[in-house]
C-alpha positions as CSV (number, residue, x, y, z in Angstrom):
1,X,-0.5,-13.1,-15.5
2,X,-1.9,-10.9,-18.0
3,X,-0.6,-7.0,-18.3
4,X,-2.9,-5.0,-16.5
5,X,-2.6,-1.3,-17.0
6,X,-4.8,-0.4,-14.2
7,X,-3.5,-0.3,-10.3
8,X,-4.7,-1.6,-7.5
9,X,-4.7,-0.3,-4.1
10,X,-5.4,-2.6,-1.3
11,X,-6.1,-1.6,2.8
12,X,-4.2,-3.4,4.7
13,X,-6.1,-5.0,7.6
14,X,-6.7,-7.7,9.9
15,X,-7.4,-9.5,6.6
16,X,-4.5,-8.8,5.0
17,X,-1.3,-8.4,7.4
18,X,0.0,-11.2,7.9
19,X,3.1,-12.3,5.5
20,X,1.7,-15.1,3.7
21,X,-1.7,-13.3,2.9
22,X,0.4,-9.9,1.8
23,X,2.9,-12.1,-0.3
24,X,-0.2,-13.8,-2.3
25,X,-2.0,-10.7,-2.7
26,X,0.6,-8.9,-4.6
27,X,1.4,-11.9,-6.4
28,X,-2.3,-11.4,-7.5
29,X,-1.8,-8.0,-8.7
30,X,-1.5,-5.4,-5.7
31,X,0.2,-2.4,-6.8
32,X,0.0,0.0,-3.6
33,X,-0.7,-0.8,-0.4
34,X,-3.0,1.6,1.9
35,X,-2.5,1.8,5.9
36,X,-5.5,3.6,6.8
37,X,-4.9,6.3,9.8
38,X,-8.1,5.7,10.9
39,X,-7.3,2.9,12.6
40,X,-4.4,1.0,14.4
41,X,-1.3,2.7,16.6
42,X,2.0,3.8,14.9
43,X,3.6,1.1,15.8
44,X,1.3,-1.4,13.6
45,X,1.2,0.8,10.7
46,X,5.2,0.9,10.9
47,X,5.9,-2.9,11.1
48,X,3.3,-3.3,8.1
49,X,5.2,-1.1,6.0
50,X,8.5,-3.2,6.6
51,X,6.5,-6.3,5.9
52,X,5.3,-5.1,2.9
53,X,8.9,-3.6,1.6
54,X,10.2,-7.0,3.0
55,X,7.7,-9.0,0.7
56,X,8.3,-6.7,-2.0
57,X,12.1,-7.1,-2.0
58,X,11.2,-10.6,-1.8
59,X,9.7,-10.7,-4.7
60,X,11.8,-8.4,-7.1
61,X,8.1,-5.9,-7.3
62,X,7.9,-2.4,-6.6
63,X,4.9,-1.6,-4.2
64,X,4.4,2.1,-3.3
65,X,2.8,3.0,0.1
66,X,-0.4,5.3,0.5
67,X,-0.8,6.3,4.3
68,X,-4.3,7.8,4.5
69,X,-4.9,10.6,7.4
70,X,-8.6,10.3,9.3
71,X,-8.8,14.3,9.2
72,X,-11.8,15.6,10.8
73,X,-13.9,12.3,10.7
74,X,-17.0,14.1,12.7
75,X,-18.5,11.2,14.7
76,X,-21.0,10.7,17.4
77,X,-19.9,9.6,21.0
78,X,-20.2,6.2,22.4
79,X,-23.1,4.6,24.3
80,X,-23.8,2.5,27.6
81,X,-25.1,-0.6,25.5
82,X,-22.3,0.1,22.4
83,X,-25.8,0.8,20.5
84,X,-29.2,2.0,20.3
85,X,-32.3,1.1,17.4
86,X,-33.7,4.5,16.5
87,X,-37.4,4.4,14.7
88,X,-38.5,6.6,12.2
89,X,-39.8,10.1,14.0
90,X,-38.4,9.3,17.3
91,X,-36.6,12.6,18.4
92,X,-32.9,12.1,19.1
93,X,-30.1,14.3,20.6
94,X,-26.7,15.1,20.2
95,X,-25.4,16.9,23.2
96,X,-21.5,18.1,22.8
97,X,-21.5,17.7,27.2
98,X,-22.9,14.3,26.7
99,X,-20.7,12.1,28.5
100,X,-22.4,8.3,27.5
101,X,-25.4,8.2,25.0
102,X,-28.8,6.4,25.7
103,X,-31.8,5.4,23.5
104,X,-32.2,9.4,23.5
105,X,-29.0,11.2,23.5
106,X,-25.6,10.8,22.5
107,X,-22.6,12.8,22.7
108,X,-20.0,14.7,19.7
109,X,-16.6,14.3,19.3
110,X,-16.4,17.7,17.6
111,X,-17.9,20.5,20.0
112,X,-18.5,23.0,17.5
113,X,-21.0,21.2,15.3
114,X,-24.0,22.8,17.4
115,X,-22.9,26.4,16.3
116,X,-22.6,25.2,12.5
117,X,-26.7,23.9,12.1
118,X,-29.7,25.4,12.5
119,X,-33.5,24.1,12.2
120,X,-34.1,22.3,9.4
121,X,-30.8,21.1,8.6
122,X,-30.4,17.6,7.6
123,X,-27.7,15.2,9.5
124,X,-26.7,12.1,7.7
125,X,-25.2,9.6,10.5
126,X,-23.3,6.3,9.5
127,X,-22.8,7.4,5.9
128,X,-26.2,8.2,5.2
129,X,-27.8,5.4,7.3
130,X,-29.7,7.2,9.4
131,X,-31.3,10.5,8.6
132,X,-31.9,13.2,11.1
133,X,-33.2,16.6,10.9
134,X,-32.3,19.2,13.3
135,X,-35.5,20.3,15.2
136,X,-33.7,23.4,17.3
137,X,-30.5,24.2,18.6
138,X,-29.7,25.1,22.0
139,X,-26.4,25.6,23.9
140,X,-24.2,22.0,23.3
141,X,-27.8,20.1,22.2
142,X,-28.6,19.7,18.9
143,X,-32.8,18.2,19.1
144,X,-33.6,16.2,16.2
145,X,-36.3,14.3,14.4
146,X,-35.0,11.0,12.9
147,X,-36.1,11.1,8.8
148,X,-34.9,7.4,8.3
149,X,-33.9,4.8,11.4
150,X,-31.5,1.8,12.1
151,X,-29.2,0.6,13.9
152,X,-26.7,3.4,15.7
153,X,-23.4,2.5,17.1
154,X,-20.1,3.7,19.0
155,X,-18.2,6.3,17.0
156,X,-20.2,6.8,13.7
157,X,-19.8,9.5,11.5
158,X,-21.9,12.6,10.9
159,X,-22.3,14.2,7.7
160,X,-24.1,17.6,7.2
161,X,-26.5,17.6,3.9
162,X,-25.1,20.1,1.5
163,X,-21.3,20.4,3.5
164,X,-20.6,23.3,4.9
165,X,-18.8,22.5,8.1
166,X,-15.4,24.3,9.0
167,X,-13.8,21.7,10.6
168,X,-9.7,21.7,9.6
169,X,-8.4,19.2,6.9
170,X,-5.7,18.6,9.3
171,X,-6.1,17.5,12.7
172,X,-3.7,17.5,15.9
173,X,-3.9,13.3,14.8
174,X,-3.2,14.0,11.3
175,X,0.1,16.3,12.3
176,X,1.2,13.1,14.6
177,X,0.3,11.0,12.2
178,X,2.4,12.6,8.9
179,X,5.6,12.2,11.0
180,X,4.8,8.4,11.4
181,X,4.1,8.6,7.9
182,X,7.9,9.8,7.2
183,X,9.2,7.5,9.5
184,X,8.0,4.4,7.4
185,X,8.9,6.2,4.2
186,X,5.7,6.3,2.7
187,X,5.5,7.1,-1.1
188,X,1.9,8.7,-0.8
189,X,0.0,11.0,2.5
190,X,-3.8,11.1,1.5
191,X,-5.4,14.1,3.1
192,X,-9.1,13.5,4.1
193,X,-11.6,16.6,3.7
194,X,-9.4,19.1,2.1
195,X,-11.6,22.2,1.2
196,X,-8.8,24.6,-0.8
197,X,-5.5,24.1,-2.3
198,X,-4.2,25.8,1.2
199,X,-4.9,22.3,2.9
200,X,-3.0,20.3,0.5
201,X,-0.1,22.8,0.8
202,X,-0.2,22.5,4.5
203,X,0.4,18.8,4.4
204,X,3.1,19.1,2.0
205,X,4.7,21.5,4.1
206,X,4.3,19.3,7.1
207,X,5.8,16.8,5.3
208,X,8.7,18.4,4.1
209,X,9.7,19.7,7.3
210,X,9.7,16.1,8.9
211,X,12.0,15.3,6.0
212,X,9.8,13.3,3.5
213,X,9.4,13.1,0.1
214,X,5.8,11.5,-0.4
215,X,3.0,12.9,-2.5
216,X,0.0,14.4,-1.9
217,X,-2.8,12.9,-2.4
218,X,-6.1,15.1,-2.2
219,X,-9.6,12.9,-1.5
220,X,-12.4,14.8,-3.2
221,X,-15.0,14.0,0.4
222,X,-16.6,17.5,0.6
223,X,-19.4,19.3,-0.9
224,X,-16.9,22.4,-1.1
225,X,-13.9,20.2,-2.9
226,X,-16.0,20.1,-6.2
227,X,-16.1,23.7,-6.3
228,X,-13.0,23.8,-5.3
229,X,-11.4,20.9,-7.7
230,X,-9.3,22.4,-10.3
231,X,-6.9,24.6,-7.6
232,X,-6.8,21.4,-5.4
233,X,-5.8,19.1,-8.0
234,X,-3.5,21.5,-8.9
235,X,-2.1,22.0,-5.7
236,X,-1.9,18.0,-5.0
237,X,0.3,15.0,-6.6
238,X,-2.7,12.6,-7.2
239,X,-6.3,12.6,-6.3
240,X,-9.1,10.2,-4.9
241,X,-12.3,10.1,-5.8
242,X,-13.8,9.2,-2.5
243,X,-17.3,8.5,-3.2
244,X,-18.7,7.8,0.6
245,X,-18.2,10.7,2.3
246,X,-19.1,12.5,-1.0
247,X,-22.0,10.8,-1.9
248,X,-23.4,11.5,2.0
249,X,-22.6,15.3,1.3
250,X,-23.7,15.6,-2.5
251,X,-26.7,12.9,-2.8
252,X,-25.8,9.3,-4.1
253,X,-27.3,10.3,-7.4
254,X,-24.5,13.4,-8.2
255,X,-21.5,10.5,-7.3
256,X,-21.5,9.0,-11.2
257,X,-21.0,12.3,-13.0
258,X,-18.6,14.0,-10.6
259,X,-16.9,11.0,-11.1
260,X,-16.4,11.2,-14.5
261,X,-15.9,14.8,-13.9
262,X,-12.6,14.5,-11.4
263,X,-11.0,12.0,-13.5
264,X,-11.2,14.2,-16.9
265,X,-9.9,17.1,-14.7
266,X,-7.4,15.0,-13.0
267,X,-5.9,14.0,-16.2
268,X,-5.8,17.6,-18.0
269,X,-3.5,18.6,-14.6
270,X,-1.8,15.8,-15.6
271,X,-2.7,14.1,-12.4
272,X,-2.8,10.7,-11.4
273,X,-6.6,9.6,-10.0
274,X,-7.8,6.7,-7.7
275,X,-11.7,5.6,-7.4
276,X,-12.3,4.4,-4.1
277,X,-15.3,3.0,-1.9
278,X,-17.9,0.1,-2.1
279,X,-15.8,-1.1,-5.1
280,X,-16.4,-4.9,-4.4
281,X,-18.3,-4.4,-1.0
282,X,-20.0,-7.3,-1.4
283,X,-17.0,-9.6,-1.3
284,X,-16.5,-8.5,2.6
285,X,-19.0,-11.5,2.5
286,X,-19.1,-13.2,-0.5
287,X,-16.4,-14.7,-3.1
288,X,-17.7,-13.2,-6.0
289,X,-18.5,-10.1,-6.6
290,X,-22.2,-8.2,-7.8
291,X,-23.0,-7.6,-11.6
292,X,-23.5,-3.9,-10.4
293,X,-19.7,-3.8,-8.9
294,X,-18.4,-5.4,-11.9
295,X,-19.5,-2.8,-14.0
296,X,-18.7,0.0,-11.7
297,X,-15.2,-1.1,-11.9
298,X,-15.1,-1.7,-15.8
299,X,-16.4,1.9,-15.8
300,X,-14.0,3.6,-13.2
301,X,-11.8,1.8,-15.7
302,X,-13.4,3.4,-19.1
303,X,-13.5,6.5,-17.3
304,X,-9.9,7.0,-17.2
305,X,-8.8,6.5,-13.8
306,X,-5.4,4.8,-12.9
307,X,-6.0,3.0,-9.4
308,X,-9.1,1.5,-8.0
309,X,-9.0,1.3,-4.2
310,X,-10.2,-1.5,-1.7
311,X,-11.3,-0.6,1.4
312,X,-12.7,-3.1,3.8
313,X,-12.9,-6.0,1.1
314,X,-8.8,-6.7,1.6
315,X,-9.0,-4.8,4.9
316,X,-11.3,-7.3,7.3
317,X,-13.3,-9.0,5.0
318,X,-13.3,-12.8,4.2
319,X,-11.7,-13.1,0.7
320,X,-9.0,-10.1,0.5
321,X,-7.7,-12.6,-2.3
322,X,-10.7,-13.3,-4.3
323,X,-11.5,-9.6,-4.2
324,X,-7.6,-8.8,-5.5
325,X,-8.2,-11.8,-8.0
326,X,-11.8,-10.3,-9.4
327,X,-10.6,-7.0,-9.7
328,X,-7.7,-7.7,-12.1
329,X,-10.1,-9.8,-14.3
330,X,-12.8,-7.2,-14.5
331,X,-9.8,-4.7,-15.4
332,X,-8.3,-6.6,-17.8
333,X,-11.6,-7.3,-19.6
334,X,-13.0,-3.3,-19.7
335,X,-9.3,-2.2,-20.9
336,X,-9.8,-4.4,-23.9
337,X,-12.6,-1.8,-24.2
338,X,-10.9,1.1,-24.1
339,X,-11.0,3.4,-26.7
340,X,-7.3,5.3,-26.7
341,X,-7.3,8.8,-29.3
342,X,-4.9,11.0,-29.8
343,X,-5.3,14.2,-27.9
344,X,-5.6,16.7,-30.7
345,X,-4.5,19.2,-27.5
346,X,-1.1,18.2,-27.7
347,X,-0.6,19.6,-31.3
348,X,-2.0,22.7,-29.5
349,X,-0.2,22.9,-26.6
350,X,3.2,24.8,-25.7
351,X,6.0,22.6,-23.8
352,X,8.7,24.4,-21.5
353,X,10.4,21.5,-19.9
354,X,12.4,19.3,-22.3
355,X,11.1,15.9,-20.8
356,X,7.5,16.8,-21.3
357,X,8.4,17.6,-24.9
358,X,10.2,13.9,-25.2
359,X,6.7,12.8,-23.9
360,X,4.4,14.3,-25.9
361,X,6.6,13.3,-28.9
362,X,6.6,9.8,-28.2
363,X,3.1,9.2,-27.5
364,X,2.8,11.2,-31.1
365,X,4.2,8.8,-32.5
366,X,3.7,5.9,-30.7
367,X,0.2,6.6,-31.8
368,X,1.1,6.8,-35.7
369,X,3.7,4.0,-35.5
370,X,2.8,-0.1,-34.5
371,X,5.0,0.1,-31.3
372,X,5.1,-2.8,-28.7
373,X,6.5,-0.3,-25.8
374,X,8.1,2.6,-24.7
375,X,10.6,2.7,-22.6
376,X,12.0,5.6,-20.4
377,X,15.0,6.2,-18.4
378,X,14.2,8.2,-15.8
379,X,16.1,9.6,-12.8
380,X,13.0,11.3,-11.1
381,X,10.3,9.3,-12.9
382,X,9.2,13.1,-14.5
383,X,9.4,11.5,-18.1
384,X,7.0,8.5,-16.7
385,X,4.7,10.8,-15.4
386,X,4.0,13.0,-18.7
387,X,3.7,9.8,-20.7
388,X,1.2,8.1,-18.5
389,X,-1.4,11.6,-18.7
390,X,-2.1,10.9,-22.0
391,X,-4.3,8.0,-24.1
392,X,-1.6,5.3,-25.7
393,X,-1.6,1.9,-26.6
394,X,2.0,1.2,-25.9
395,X,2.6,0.3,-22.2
396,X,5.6,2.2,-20.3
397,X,8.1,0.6,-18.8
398,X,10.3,2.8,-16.5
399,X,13.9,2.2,-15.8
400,X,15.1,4.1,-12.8
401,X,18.2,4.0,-10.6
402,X,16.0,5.6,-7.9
403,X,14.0,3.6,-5.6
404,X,11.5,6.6,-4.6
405,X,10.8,6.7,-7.9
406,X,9.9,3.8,-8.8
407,X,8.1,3.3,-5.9
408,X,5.8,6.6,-6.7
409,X,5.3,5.3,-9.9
410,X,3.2,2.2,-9.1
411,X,0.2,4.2,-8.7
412,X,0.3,5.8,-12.6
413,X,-1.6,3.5,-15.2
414,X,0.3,1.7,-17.6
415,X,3.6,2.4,-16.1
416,X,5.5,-0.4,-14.8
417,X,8.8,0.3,-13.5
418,X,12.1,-1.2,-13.2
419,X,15.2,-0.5,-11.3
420,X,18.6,-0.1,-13.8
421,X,22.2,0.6,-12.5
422,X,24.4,3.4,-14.1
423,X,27.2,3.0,-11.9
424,X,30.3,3.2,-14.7
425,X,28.5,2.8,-18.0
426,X,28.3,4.7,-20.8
427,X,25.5,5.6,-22.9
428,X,25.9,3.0,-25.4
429,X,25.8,0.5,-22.2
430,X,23.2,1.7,-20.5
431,X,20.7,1.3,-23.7
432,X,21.6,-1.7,-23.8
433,X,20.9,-3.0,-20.6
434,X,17.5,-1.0,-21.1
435,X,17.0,-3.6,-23.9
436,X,18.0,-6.6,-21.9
437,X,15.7,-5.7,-19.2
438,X,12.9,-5.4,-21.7
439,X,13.4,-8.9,-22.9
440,X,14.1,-10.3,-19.6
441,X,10.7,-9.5,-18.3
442,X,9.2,-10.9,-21.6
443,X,8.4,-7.2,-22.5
444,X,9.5,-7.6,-25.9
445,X,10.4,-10.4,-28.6
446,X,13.0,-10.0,-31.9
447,X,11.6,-7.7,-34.5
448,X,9.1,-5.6,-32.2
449,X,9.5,-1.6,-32.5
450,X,10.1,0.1,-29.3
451,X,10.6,3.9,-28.3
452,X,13.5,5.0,-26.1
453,X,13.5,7.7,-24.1
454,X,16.7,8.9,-22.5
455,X,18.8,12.2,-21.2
456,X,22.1,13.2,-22.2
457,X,24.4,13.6,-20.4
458,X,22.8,10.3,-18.5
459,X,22.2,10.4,-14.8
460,X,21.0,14.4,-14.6
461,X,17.2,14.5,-13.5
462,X,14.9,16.7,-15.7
463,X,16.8,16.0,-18.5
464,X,14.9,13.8,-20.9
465,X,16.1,15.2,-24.1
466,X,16.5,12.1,-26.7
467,X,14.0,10.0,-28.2
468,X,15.1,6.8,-30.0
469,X,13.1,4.6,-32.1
470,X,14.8,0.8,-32.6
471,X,13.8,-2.6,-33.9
472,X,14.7,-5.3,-31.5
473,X,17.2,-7.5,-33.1
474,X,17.6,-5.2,-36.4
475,X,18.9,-1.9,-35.4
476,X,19.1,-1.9,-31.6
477,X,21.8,-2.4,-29.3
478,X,21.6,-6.2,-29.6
């Protein structure tokens, strides 16, 4: 298969659970799976993850686990027929006492909304489906006037125009939920609808207190996130750029630039980014994908970003495989594309931490120099991480004893790591076997130039202090 630098995240689903489906799909290219919170007990999103690790293990390939809180999904109640057909102006309600809905009421799962509109505010139901606006409020009823009409079912989400509502990142759920999270050892926790850096911070807390060691991933849903970005990404490990929920809140039209806009920011924090939504929605249905969702994934690509996500396409549509198989071509294709420079910022820019000094040296010269790869030994995968922020031509191959880090790594673009033993080698040992793994995986051939990375004394994390530049077959260990 042809190196692609760019990850994939796939939702596991009905789609996608069983062993011979997961097995093919990252044979195809998945990099990290997703369970999605929303849906499913903690049971099922346990036994995925040790079919997935099992696969994995199977098949000698790091995946990394993302499990993905709902948060404070506001939806509607249910309804005596499961659904009502609303017509442009009909009037509508939505009662927070309403027990069972009808063609003219329905009830809310979160009892404050009625204190947080007021007439004339604009309701977006079933991401942006149907449009209401709120006529009056009063008491637990909300009376509205439906903009734009459809089809209305059990449990859809609401969306107020603009954002605005106070609802908590973190629910009662999402607390549960973070402790099944641990339990599975998952590499990532994505919080839904974080408004400050005090939510991520929460969930990192919560995390650490149930003894995990996953990273934070912050999804960039609400209106008040964008203003908001730069302490949030700050706060968290990664972000995603979760254009449904945003879109609803912001207007489809602002989705493109903020886009753009996260993943520049992301990457100045030095922060991994994943697009996600609608990527190839169409291939719930169909085999191949849209023109339009080709080039919105050869963009997300050209933009920067490390991960694309699929949501429902691997999750309960009807070619999970196809959809895996069209995303690494489209990748492959727009990376051809991509125009790496050298950040003139790093000649600019003070380093305190030897291993982000190593980094920014490599990729320096990595830049000035005709290198086939770089290759890091990392204990904590720190090194991997500083390399991977920054435009470069040579792929990163990361050799670490430590299976968490490796695991966290599979999100970061261009980084593909490797597990290396220490045990009772010395330095001159343990370069070599870097070397033997990079030709063993078809890395590199005699003759190519290749950057080493290393700490001294080996084995001490945050210790990346050596840069070594060899010629395979010439002057390496070989």
């Amino acid at each position: 298969m042809t190196i692609r630098r760019t990850k994939i995240v796939a939702t596991l689903g009905p789609s996608s659970s069983n062993e011979e489906m997961l097995a093919r799909l990252i044979k195809a290219g998945v990099n990290v799976v997703r369970l999605n919170f929303s849906h499913g007990t903690a049971e099922e999103h346990i036994e995925r993850a040790n079919i997935v690790r099992d696969i994995a293990l199977k098949l000698n390939r790091p995946i990394g686990v993302l499990c993905d809180l709902q948060g404070p999904k506001i939806r509607i109640g249910k309804f005596v027929e499961g659904k009502v057909t609303l017509k442009t102006g009909d009037l509508f309600t939505l009662d927070a006492n309403c027990a069972v809905g009808d063609q003219s009421q329905v009830g809310l799962d979160y009892k404050a909304l009625p204190d947080e509109v007021e007439e004339g505010t604009i309701l977006l139901l079933d991401d942006g489906r149907i449009t209401m606006q709120v006529d009056r409020v009063q008491s637990s009823k909300i009376y509205c006037i439906v903009l734009a009409g459809g089809e209305l079912s059990n449990n859809k989400g609401i969306n107020k125009q603009g954002g605005g509502l106070s609802a908590d990142a973190l629910t009662e759920k999402d607390r549960a939920d973070i402790k099944t999270a641990v339990a599975l050892e998952a590499d990532y926790v994505a919080v839904s609808f974080p408004r400050e850096a005090a939510d991520i911070e929460l969930a990192r807390q919560l995390v650490e207190e149930a003894g995990g060691t996953a990273g934070i991933v912050a999804k960039i849903e609400r209106a008040e996130a964008i203003d908001a970005a730069d302490e949030i990404i700050a706060a968290s490990d990664a972000i995603m750029v979760a254009r449904g929920d945003l879109g609803v809140e912001v207007g489809d039209a602002a989705v493109p630039g903020l886009q753009k806009r996260l993943i520049t920011t992301a990457r100045m924090h030095h922060k991994p980014v994943i697009t996600a939504t609608q990527m190839m929605e169409s291939m719930i249905y169909n085999p191949i994908p849209t023109r339009a969702e080709v080039s919105d994934v050869a963009n997300a690509v050209l933009d920067g970003t490390d991960a694309v996500m699929l949501s429902a396409e691997t999750a309960a549509g009807k070619y999970p495989l196809e959809t895996v198989q069209a995303v690494h071509r489209v990748a492959v294709a727009a990376e051809k594309e991509y125009s790496t420079r050298f950040d003139s910022r790093i000649k600019r820019s003070e380093f305190n931490k030897s291993d982000e000094s190593i980094a920014m040296a490599t990729i320096y010269i990595a830049q000035r120099l005709e290198v086939k790869a770089i290759a890091t030994l990392t204990q904590s995968g720190n090194t991997a991480h500083w390399l991977a922020q920054k435009d470069n031509m040579a792929l990163i191959y990361a050799l670490s004893p430590d299976r968490t880090a490796r695991r966290k790594l599979t999100l970061y673009r261009s980084v593909f790591p490797f597990p290396i033993n220490q045990d009772g080698k010395n330095r001159d040992e343990i370069l070599r076997e870097m070397e033997e793994i990079l030709i063993k995986e078809n890395v590199v051939e005699q003759g190519d130039r290749v950057i080493l990375t290393f700490g001294e004394p080996i084995g001490h994390p945050g210790g990346t202090n050596t840069m070594k530049i060899i010629t395979i077959g010439v002057n390496s260990q070989l």
